[in-house]
C-alpha positions as CSV (number, residue, x, y, z in Angstrom):
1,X,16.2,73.1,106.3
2,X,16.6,75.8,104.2
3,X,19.6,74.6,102.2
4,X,19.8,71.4,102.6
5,X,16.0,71.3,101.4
6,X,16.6,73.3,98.6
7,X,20.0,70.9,97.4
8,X,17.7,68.4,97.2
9,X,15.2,69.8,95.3
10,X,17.4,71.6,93.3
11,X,19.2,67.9,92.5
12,X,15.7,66.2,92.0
13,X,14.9,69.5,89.2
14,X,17.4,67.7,87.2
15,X,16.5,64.3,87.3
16,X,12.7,65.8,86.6
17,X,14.4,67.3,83.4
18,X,16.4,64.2,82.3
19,X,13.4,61.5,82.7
20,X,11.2,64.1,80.1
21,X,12.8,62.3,77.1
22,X,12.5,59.1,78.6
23,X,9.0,59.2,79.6
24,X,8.5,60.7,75.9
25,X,10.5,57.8,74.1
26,X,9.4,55.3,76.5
27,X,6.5,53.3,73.9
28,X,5.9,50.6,75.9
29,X,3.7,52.8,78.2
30,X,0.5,51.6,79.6
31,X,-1.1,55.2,79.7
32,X,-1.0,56.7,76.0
33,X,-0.4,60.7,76.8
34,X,0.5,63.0,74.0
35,X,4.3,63.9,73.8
36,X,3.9,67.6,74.3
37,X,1.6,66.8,77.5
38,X,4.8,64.7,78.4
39,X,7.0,67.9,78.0
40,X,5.2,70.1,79.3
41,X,3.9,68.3,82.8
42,X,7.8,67.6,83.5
43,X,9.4,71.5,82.9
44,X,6.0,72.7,85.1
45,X,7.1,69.9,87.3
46,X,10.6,71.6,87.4
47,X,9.6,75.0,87.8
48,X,7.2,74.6,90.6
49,X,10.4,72.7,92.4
50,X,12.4,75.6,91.9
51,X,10.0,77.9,93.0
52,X,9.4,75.7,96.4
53,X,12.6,75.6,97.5
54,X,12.9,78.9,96.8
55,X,10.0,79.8,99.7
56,X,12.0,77.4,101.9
57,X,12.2,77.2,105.1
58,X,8.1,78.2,105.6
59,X,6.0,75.4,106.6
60,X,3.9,75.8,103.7
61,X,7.0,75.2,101.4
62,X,7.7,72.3,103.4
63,X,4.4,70.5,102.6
64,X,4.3,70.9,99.4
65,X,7.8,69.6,99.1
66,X,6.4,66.5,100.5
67,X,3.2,66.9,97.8
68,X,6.3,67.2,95.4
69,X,8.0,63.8,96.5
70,X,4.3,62.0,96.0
71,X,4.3,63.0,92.4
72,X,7.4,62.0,91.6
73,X,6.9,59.0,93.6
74,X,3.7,58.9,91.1
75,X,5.5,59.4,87.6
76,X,6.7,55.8,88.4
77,X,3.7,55.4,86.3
78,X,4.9,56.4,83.2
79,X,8.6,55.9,83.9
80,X,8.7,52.6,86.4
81,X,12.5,53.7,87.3
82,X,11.2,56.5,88.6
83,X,9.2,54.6,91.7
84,X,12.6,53.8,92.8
85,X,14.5,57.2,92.4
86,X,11.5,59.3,93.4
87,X,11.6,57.1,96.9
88,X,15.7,57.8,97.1
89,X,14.2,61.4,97.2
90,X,11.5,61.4,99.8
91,X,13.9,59.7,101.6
92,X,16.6,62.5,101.2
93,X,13.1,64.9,101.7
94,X,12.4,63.4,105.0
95,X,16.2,63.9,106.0
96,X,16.5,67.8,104.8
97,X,13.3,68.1,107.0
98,X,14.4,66.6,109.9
99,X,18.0,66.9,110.3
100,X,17.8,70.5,108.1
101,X,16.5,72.6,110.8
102,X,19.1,71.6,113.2
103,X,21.8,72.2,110.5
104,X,20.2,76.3,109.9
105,X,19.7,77.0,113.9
106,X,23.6,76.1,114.1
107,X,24.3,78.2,111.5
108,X,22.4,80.8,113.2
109,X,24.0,80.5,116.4
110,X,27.6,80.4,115.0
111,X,26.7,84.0,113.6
């Protein structure tokens, strides 16, 4: 779980990054929220992905990785694309969970 978990968080930290200026240049919005609300919401967004999968593999983590997938799911809102890509990662979520801990007791047992 552990690094398979955190590769897909770390992947989805960039894709949080690159829809920023599209949610920002994005007019046809039906929510008006200032720019720098825009900006900011998406790099907290990032850092608090970073800093999840960097308390992986605790259970704790593991929820609020899944929390994490529901927002993104969420900023579909502002950017629709994002209800499709954001599922593509709770999808990859629900794989690191499942097949991850398999993949790190393996690794322990080849030590």
């Amino acid at each position: 779980m552990k690094v398979l978990g955190a590769f897909v968080l770390g992947f989805e930290v960039i894709i949080v990054l690159l829809s920023i200026p599209v949610a920002v240049m994005a007019g046809w919005r039906w929510i008006e929220i200032p720019n720098l609300a825009l900006i900011i919401g998406g790099i907290v967004l990032a850092l608090v992905m970073v800093a999840v999968a960097g308390t992986l593999p605790r259970r704790g983590a593991v929820i609020a990785g899944w929390v994490l997938q529901v927002i993104i799911v969420l900023t579909g809102f502002l950017v629709p694309l994002m209800f499709f890509i954001g599922g593509i990662f709770a999808l990859l979520w629900f794989y690191a969970v499942r097949v991850g801990g398999r993949i790190d007791r393996a690794d322990k047992v080849a030590e």
